[in-house]
C-alpha positions as a Markdown table, in Angstrom:
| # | Residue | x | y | z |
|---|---|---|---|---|
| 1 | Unk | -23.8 | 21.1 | 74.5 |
| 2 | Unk | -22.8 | 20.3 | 70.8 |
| 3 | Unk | -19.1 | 19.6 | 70.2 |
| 4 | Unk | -18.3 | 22.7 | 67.9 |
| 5 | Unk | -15.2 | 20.9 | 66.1 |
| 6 | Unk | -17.1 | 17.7 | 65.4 |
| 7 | Unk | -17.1 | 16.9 | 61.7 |
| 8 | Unk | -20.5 | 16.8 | 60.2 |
| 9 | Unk | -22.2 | 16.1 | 56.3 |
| 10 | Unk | -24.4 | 18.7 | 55.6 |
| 11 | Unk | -26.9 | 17.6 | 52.0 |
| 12 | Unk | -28.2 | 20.2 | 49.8 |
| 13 | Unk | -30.4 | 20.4 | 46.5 |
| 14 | Unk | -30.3 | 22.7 | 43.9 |
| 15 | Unk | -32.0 | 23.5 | 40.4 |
| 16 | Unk | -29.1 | 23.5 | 38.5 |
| 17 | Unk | -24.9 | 22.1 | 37.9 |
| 18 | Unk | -24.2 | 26.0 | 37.7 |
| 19 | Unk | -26.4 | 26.8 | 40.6 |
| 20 | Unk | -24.5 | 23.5 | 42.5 |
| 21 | Unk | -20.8 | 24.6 | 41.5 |
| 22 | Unk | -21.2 | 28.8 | 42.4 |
| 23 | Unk | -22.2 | 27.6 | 45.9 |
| 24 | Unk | -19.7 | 24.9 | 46.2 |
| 25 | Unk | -16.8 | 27.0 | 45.2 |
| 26 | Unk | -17.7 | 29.9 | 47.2 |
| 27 | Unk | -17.9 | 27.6 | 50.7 |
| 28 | Unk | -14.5 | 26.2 | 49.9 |
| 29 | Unk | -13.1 | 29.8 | 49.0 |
| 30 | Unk | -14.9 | 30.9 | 52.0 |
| 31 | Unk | -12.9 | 28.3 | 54.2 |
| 32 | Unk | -16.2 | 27.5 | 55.4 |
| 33 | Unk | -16.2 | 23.8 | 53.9 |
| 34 | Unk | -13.2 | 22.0 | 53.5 |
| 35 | Unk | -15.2 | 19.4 | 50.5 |
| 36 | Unk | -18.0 | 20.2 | 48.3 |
| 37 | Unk | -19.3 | 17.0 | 46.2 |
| 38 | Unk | -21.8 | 17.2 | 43.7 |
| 39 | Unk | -24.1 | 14.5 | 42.6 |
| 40 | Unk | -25.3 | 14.8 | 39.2 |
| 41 | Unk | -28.8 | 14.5 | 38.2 |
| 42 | Unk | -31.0 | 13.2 | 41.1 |
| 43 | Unk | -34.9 | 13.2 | 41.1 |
| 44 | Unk | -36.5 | 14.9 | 43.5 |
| 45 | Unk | -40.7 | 14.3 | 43.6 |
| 46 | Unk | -42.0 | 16.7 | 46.5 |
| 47 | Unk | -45.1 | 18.5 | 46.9 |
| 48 | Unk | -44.9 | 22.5 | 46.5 |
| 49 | Unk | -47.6 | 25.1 | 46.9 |
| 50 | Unk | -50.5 | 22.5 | 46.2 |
| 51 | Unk | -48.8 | 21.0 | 43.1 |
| 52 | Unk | -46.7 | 17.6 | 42.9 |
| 53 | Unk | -42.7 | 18.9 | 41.5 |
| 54 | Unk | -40.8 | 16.3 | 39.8 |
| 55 | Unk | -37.7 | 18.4 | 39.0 |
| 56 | Unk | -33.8 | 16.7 | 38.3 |
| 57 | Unk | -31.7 | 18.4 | 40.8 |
| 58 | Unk | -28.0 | 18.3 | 41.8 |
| 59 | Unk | -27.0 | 17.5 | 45.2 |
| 60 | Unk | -24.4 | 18.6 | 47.1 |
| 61 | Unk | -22.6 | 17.4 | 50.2 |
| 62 | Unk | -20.5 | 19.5 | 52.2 |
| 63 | Unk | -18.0 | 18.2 | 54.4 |
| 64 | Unk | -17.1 | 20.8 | 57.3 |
| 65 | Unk | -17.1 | 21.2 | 61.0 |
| 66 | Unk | -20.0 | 22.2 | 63.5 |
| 67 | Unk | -19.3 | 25.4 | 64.0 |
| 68 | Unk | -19.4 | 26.8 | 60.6 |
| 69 | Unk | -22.9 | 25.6 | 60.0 |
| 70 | Unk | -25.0 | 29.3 | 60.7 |
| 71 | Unk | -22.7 | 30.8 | 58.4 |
| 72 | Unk | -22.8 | 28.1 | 55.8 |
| 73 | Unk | -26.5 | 28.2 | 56.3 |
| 74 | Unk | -26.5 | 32.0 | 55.9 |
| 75 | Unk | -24.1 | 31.6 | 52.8 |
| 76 | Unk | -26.7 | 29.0 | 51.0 |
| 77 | Unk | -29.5 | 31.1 | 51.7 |
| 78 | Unk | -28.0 | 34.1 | 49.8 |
| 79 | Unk | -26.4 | 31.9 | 46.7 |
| 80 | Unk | -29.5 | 29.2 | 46.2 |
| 81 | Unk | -31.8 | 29.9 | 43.0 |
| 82 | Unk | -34.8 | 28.2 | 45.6 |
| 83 | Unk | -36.9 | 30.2 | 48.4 |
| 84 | Unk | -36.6 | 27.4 | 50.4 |
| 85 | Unk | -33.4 | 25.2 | 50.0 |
| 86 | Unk | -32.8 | 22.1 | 51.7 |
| 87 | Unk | -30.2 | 22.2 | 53.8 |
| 88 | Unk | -29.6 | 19.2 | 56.3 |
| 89 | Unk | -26.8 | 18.5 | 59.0 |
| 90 | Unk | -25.8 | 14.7 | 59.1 |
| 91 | Unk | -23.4 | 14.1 | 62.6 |
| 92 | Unk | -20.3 | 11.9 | 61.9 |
| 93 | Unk | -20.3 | 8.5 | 63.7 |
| 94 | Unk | -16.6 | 7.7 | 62.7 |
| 95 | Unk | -14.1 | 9.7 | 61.1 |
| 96 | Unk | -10.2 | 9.0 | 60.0 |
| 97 | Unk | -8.2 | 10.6 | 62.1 |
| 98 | Unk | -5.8 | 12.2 | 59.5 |
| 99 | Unk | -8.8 | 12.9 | 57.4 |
| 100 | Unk | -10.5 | 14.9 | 60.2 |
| 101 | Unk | -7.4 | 16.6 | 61.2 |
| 102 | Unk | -7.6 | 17.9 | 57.4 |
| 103 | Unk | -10.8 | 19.4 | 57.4 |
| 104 | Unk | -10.1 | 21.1 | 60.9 |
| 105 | Unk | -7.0 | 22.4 | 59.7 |
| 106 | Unk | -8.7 | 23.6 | 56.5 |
| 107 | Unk | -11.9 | 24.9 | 57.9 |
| 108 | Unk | -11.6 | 25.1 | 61.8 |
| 109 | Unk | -10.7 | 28.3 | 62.3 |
């Protein structure tokens, strides 16, 4: 069974810094992530209904617990401008204690 309070990095992509910052700030409103950072400007090449996308994107990593991720997924899927967004869950090999106590005390619930 997955540790529900382990600290995990979940990436995301999105068209646009607007797009990026609405979904940032309403998962740290929500409680639901205790960090949002936002990576200007990446590339992203990908292939897409039969034609190659070469679109600048902004990414965004969220820094939260386990247990919050079906609702943060739920929460993406209603705020992203794409039909399909990436969203990917990174597990934590090592965490600072005092940092981790943080995010659990911010977003644990």
């Amino acid at each position: 069974m997955e540790k529900t309070n382990e600290l995990i990095i979940i990436l995301c992509n999105t068209d646009s810094k607007e797009n990026a910052e609405l979904i940032a700030n309403t998962l740290v409103k929500e409680k639901l992530i205790a960090c949002a950072s936002i990576f200007p400007e990446v590339k992203s090449i990908y292939e897409w209904n039969g034609e190659l996308q070469n679109r600048s994107e902004f990414t965004m990593m969220f820094k939260t617990l386990a247990l919050n991720t079906p609702n943060i997924v739920s929460r993406v899927l209603e705020l992203h401008n794409d039909e399909v967004p990436e969203i990917v869950s990174l597990k934590s090999e090592y965490v600072f204690d005092k940092y981790f106590n943080w995010v659990e005390g911010y977003c644990g619930k």
